[in-house]
C-alpha positions as CSV (number, residue, x, y, z in Angstrom):
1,X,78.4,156.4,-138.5
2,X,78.2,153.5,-140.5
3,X,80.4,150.2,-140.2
4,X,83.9,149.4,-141.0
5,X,84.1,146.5,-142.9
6,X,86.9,144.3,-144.0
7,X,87.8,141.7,-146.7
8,X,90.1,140.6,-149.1
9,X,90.6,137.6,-152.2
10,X,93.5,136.4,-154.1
11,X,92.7,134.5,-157.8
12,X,95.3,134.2,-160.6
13,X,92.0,135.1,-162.8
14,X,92.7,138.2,-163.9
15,X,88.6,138.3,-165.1
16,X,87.7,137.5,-161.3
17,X,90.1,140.1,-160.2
18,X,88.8,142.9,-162.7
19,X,85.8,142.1,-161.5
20,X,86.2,142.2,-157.7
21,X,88.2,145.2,-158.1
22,X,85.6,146.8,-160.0
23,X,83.6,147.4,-156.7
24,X,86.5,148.3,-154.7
25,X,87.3,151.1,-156.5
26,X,85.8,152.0,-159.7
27,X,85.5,151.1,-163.6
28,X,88.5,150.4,-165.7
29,X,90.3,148.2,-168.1
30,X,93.1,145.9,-167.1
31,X,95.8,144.5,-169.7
32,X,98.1,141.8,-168.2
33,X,101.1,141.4,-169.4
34,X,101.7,137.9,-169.6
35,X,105.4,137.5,-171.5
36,X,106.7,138.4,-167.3
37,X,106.4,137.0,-163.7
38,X,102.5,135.0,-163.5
39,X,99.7,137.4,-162.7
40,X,98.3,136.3,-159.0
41,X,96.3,138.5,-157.3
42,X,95.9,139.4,-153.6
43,X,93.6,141.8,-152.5
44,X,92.9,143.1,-148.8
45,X,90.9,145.6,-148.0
46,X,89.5,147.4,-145.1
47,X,86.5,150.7,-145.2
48,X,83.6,152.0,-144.6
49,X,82.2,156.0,-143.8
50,X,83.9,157.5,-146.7
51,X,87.8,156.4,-145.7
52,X,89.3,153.0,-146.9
53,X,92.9,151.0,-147.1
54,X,93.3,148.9,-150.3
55,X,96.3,146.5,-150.3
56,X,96.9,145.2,-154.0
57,X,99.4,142.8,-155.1
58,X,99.0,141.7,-158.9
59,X,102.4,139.8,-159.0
60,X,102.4,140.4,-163.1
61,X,103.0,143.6,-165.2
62,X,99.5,145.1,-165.9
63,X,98.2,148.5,-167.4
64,X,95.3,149.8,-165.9
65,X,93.1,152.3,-167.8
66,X,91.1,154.2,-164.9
67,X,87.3,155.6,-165.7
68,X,87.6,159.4,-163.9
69,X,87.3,159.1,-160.2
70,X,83.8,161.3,-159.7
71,X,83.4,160.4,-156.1
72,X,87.0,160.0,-154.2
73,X,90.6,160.6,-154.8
74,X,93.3,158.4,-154.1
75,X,96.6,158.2,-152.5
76,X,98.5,155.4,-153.7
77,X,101.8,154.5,-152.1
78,X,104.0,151.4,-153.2
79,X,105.9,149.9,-150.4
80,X,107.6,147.3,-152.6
81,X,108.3,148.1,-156.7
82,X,107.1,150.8,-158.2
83,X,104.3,152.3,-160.9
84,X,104.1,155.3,-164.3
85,X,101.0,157.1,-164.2
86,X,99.4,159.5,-165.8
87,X,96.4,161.4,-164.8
88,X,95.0,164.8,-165.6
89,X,97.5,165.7,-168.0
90,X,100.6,165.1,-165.4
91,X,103.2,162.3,-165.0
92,X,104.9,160.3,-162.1
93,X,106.9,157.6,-161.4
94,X,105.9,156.3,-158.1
95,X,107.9,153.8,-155.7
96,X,109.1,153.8,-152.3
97,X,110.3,157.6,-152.1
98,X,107.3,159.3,-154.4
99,X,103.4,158.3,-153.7
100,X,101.1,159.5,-155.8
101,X,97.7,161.9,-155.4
102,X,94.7,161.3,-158.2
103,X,92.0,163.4,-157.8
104,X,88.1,163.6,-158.3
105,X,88.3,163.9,-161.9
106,X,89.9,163.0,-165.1
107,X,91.0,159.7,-166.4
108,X,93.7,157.7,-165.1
109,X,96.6,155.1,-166.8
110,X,98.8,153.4,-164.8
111,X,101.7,151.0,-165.7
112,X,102.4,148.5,-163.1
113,X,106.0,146.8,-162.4
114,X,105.9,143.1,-162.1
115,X,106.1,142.6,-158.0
116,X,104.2,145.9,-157.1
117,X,103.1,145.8,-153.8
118,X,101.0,149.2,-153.3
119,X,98.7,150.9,-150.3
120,X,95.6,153.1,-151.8
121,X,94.0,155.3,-149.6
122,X,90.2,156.1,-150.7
123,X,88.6,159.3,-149.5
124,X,85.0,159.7,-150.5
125,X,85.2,163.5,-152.3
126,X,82.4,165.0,-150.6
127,X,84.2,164.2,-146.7
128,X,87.0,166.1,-148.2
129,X,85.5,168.9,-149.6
130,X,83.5,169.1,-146.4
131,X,87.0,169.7,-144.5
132,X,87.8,172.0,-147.2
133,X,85.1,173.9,-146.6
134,X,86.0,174.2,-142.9
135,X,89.8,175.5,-143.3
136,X,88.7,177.4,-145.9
137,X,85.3,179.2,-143.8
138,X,83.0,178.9,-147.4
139,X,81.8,176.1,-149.6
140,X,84.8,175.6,-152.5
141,X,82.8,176.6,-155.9
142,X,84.9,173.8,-157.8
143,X,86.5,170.6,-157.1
144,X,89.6,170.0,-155.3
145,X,92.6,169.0,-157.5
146,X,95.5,167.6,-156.0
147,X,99.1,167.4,-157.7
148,X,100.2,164.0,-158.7
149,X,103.8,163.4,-157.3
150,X,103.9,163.1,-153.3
151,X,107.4,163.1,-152.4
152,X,107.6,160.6,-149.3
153,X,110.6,161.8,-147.5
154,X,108.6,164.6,-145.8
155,X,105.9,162.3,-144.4
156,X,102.6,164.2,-144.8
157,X,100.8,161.3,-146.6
158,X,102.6,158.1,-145.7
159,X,102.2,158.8,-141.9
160,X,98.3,159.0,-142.0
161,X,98.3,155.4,-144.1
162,X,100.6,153.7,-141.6
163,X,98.6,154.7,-138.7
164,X,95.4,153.9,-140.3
165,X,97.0,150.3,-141.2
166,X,98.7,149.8,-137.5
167,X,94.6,151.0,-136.3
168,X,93.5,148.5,-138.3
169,X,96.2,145.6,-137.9
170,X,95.7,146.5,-133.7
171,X,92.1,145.9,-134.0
172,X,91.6,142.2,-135.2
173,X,89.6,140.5,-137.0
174,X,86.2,142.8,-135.9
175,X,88.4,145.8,-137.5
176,X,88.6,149.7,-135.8
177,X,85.6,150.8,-133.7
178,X,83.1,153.7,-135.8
179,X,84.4,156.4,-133.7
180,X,88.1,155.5,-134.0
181,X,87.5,155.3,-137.8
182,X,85.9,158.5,-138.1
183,X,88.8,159.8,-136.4
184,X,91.4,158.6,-138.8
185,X,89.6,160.1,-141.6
186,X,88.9,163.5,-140.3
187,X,93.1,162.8,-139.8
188,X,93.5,162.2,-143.2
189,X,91.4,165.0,-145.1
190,X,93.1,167.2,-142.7
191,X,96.8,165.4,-143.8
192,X,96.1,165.8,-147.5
193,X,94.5,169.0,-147.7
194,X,97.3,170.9,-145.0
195,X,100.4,168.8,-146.5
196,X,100.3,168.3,-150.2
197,X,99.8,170.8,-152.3
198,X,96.7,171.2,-154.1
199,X,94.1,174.1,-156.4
200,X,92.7,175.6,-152.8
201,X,96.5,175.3,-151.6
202,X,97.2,179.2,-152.0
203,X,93.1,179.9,-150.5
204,X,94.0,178.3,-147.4
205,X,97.6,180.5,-147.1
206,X,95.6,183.6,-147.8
207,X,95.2,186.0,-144.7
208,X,91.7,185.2,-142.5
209,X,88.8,187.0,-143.9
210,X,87.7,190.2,-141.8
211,X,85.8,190.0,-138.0
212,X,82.1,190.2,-138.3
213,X,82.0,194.1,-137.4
214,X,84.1,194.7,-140.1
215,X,81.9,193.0,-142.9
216,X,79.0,194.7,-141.0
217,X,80.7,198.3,-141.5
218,X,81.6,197.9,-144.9
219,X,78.2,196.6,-146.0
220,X,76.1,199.8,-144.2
221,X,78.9,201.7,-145.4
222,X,78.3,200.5,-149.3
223,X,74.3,201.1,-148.4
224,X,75.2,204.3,-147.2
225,X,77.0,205.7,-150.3
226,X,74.7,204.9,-152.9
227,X,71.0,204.5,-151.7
228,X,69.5,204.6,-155.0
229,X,71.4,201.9,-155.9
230,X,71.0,198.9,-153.2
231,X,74.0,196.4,-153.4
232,X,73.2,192.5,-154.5
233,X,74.4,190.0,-152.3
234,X,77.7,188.8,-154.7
235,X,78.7,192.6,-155.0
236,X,78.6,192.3,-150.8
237,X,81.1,189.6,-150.8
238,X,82.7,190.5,-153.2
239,X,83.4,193.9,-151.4
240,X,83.7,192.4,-148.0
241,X,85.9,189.4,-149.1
242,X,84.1,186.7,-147.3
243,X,81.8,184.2,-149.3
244,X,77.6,184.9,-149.1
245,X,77.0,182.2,-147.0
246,X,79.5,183.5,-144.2
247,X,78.0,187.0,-145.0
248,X,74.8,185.8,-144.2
249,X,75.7,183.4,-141.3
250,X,77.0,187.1,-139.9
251,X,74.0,189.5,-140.3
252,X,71.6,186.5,-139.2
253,X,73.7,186.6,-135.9
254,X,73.6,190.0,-135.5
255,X,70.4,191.2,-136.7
256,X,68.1,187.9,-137.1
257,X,67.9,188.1,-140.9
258,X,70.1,188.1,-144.5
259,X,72.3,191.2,-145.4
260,X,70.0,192.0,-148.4
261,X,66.6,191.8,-146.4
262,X,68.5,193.9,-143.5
263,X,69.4,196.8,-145.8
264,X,65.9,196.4,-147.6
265,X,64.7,197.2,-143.9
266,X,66.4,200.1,-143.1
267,X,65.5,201.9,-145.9
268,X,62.0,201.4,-145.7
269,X,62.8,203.3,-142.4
270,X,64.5,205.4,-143.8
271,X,61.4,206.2,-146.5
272,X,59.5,206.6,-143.6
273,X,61.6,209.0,-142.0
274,X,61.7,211.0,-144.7
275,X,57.7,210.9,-145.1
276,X,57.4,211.8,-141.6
277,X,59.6,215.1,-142.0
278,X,58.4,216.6,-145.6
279,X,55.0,218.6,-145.8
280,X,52.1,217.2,-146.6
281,X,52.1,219.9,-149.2
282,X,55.0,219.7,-150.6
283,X,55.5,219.1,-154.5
284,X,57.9,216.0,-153.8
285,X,55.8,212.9,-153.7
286,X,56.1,209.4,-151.8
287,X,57.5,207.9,-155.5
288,X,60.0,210.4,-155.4
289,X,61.1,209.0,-151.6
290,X,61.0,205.8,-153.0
291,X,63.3,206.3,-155.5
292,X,65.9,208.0,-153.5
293,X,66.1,205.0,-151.6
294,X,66.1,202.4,-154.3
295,X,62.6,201.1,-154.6
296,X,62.2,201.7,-158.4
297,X,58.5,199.5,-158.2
298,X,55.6,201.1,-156.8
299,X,53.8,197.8,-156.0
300,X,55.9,196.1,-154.6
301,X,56.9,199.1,-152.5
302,X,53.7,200.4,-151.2
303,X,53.0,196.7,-150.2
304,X,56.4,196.5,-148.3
305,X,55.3,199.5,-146.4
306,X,52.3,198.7,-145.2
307,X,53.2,195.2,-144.1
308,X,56.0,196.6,-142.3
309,X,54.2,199.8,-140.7
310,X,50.5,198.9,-140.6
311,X,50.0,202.0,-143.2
312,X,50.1,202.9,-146.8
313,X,53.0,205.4,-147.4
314,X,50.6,208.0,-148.3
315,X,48.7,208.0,-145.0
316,X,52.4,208.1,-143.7
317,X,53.1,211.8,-145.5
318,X,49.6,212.7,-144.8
319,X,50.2,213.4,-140.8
């Protein structure tokens, strides 16, 4: 785990405090307006292993002109004044009863009120969509995106940031141990992905995917009813409603190896069975077994067979 690290500046520059915020958070424009209260910046700050606290306090009105977030999201909360933003085609007026949620992607322009006092917490993308992945039981095939508006009066995200700044205001000057920080943002992945609604929001509601034996049945049952035609691995997934990489995580626990490669098995036992029964003179041949069971190329079959029995499928219908 690596450290938690804390620091913080305050400059009525607003070049210095572009630049210092710059490598807080990520590349943007900042406008000052300077017709209002002074601009004077105070910045605190406190991170490390994907989760951070931001404390900004600009003092003047300012615009801020966000480059897309690529590699976190946000959850910004004033606790004194209040921001506009607008971000992925959505609008909110933040302040003491409505946070706001800004996702992985899409640009970002906020409006800040002279006096703003606002808590940002940072969550590196890939920690969440690691937590996705385990509430949901598959890898997410997109990014998450998160609704702006966060209505505070219910508590799901302004809970987690006060208890990760009392954590960090309890621990001093050294800042929250590794473990206790790793803690707070498996806490707060959980938080925002359980308690503010979001694209995967109506995935995680769904009903749990079937037991293993269920996905087994239905996959030898699919084998069963068309052997000519062996299933692909999406059409299993699709049928079983579970993603491929919890289809194969089952077979390999059951049978040591992938669904597809498990029913490729079988039916070269089943070839073989079917060798071992017909006469040696009979007029169907071992391509016309193949085929019945799906191996349309001769090759590839034959060499299958023999690396599988120890014999070409000919000396197979020859006994």
């Amino acid at each position: 785990m690596a450290a938690v690290l804390r620091g913080g500046f305050r400059t009525d520059d607003p070049e210095d405090a572009h630049e210092r915020t710059e490598k807080l958070m990520t590349g943007h424009r900042m406008t000052v307006d300077r017709r209002g209260a002074p601009f004077r910046a105070d910045v605190g700050w406190v991170g490390g292993d994907g989760l951070g606290l931001l404390r900004f306090s600009y003092g003047a009105e300012v615009e801020i002109r966000s480059h897309p977030l690529d590699d976190f999201a946000t959850v910004h909360l004033p606790s004194r004044g209040g921001f506009r933003a607008e971000h992925r085609g959505m609008r909110v007026r933040a302040d003491r009863t409505t946070g706001a949620v800004f996702s992985s992607s899409g640009p970002l322009t906020m409006q800040w009120d002279p006096g703003l006092e606002l808590l940002v917490l940072k969550i590196a993308r890939d920690d969440l969509e690691r937590e996705l992945a385990t509430l949901l039981g598959r890898a997410p095939e997109r990014p998450v995106a998160f609704d702006l508006e966060a209505p505070r009066v219910r508590g799901a995200l302004g809970g987690p940031a006060e208890l990760v700044r009392s954590t960090c205001a309890a621990a001093g000057a050294e800042g929250p141990p590794a473990r206790v920080w790793s803690s707070l943002k498996t806490l707060v992945c959980t938080t925002l992905l359980l308690g503010h609604p979001h694209s995967f929001s109506e995935a995680l509601r769904a009903p749990a995917p079937p037991a293993s034996s269920t996905v087994v049945r239905r996959v030898l049952d699919r084998a069963a009813e068309d052997p000519a035609c062996p299933p692909t691995a999406p059409e299993l997934a699709r049928l079983t409603g579970v993603s491929e990489r919890t289809l194969r995580t089952i077979f390999h626990a059951e049978f040591g190896v992938g669904p597809v490669t498990y029913l490729r098995r079988r039916r070269l036992d089943a070839v073989r069975a079917d060798l071992l029964a017909l006469d040696p003179g009979a007029a169907t041949t071992v391509a016309d077994v193949a085929h019945r069971h799906g191996f349309a190329h001769a090759g590839r079959f034959a060499a299958e067979y023999r690396a599988r029995f120890g014999e070409t499928p000919s000396a197979t219908l020859g006994r």
